[in-house]
C-alpha positions in Angstrom: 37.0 41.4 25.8 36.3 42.1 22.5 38.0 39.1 21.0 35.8 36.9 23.4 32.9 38.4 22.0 33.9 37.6 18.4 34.4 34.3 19.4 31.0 34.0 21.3 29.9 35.1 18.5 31.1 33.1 15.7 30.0 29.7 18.4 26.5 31.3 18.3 26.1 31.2 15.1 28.4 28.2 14.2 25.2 26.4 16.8 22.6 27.9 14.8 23.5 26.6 11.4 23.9 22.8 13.0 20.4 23.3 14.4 18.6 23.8 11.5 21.0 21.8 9.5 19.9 18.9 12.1 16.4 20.1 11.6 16.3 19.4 7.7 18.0 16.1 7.9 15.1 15.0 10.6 12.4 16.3 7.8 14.2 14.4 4.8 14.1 11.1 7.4 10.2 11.9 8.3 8.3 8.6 7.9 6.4 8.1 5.1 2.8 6.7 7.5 0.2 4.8 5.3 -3.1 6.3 4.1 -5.7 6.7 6.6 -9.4 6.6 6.3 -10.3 10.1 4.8 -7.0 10.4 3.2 -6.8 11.1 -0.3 -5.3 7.5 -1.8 -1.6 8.5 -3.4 -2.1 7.3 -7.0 0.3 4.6 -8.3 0.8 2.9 -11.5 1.8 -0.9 -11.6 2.2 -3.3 -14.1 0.8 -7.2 -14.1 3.1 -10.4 -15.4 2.3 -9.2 -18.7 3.7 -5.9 -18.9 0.4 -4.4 -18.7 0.1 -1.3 -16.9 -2.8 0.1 -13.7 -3.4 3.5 -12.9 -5.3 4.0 -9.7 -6.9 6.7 -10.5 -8.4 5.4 -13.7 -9.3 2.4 -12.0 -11.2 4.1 -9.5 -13.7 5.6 -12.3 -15.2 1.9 -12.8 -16.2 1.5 -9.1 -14.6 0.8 -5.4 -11.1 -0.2 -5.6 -9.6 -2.9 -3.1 -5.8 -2.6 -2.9 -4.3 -5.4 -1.2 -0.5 -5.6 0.0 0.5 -8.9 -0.1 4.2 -9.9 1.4 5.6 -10.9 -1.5 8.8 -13.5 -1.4 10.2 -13.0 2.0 12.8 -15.7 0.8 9.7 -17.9 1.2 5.8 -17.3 -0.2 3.8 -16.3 2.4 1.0 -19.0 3.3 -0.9 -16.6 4.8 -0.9 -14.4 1.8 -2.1 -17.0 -0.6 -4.8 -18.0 2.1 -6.1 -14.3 2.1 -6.1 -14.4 -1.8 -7.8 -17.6 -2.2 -10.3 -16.0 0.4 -11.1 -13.4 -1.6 -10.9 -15.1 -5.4 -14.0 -17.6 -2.9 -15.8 -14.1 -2.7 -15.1 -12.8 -6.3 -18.7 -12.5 -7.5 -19.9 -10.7 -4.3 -17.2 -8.7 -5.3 -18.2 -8.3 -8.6 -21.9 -7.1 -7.7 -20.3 -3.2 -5.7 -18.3 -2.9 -9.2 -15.6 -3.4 -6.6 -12.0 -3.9 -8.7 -9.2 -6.4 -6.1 -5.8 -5.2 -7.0 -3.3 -7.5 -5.4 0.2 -6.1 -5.2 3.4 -8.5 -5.0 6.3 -6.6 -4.1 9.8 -8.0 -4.5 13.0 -7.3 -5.7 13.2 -6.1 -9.2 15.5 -9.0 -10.3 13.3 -11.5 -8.6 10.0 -10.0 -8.6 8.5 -11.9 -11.6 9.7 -15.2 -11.4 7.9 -15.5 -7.6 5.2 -14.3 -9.0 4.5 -16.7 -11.5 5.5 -19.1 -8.5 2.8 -17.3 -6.1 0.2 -17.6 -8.9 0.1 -20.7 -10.3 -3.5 -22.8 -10.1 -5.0 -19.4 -9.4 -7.0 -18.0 -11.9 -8.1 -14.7 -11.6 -11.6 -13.0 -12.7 -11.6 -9.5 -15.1 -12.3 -7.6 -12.0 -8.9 -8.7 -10.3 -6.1 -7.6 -10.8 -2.1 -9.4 -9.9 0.4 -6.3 -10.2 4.1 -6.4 -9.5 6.1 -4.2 -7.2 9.6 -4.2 -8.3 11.9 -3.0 -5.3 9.5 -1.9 -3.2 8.0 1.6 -4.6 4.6 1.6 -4.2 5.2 -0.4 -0.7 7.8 2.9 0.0 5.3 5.2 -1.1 2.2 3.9 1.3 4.4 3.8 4.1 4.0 -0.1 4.1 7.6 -1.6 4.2 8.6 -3.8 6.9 12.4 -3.4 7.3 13.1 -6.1 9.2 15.3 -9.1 7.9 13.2 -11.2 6.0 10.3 -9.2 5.8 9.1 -7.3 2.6 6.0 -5.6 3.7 3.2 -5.1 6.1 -0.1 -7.0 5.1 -2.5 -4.5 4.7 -5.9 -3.9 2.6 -7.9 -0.5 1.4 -11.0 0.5 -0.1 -10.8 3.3 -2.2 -13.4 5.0 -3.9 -14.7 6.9 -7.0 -12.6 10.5 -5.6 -9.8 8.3 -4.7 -11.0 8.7 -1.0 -9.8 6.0 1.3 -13.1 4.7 2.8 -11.3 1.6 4.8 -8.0 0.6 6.2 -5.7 -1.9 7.9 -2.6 -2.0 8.1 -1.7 -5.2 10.0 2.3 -4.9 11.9 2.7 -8.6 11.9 1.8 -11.8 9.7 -2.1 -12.1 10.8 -4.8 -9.4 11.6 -5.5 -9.3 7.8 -8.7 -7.8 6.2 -11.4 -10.7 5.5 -13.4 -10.2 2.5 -16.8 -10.6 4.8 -15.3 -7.3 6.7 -15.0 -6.0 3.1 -18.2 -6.6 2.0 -19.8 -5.3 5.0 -17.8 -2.1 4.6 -19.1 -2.2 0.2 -22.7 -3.0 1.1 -22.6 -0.3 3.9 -21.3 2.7 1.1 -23.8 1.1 -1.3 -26.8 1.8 0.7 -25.6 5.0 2.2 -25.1 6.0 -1.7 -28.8 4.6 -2.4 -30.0 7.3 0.1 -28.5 9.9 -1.5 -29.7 9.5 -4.8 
């Protein structure tokens, strides 16, 4: 009897260890979701063709930021991604007049990042308050929860205001290839926080 309670015992505990064991490797595998409206906006730092570098946060300090996730080179350039963009380069000024800053983020591969997109960009031209940054293998997609792991897929198409205490005012976060932001919708949303902020004042 009291062999069969040692052994009881040692399967008791033996249990207890894979339990919590279990329970850490479900926390390390928690998915990373996307920013929501509300949601302090995780700062990132990216860098344009260039070699320039973006911080976020000191972006944010000039005005409303628009981050766009674009697809990227899902062994293809996305059409629908350079029909957004030319959208919103149509819409620059109105842009221009909230202060509003368009980062437009290009994630890819590190090896191939640059070379598709200089592909991606060429005829565009791009006003001072827009901004083209890479995303070599994927980290600031990873870190927003944005990455589409599907074969040939990069990311999900998604758009976000943020503003002046890095406060995410707007998102959308779009599972498939349409359903993206239109600048109109982002306007609206601009013109909407301008007025409120009028009121305030």
């Amino acid at each position: 009897m009291k062999h069969l309670r040692i052994v009881t015992t040692l399967c008791a505990v033996t249990c207890g260890m894979w339990i919590l064991l279990a329970g850490d490797v479900r926390c390390e595998e928690k998915e990373t979701k996307p920013p929501a409206v509300g949601d302090m906006a995780p700062d990132f730092e990216l860098a344009t063709l260039e070699g320039e570098k973006h911080k976020l946060s000191e972006l944010v300090k000039n005005g409303p930021v628009i981050v766009v996730m674009l697809r990227g080179y899902p062994t293809y350039q996305c059409p629908l991604c350079s029909k957004q963009v030319a959208e919103f380069l149509n819409a620059a000024d109105a842009f221009g007049k909230y202060k509003a800053s368009v980062v437009l983020i290009y994630p890819d591969t590190k090896e191939g990042v640059a070379e598709h997109a200089q592909e991606f960009i060429k005829g565009k031209k791009f006003p001072k308050h827009f901004l083209f940054l890479l995303d070599p293998d994927f980290e600031f997609t990873n870190s927003y929860g944005l990455r589409w792991d599907a074969p040939k897929e990069t990311s999900f198409p998604s758009t976000f205001i943020v503003d002046g205490d890095q406060k995410v005012t707007f998102a959308k976060v779009s599972r498939k290839h349409s359903g993206r932001s239109k600048a109109k919708e982002l306007l609206a949303k601009l013109r909407k926080a301008s007025l409120s902020s009028a009121v305030k004042e």
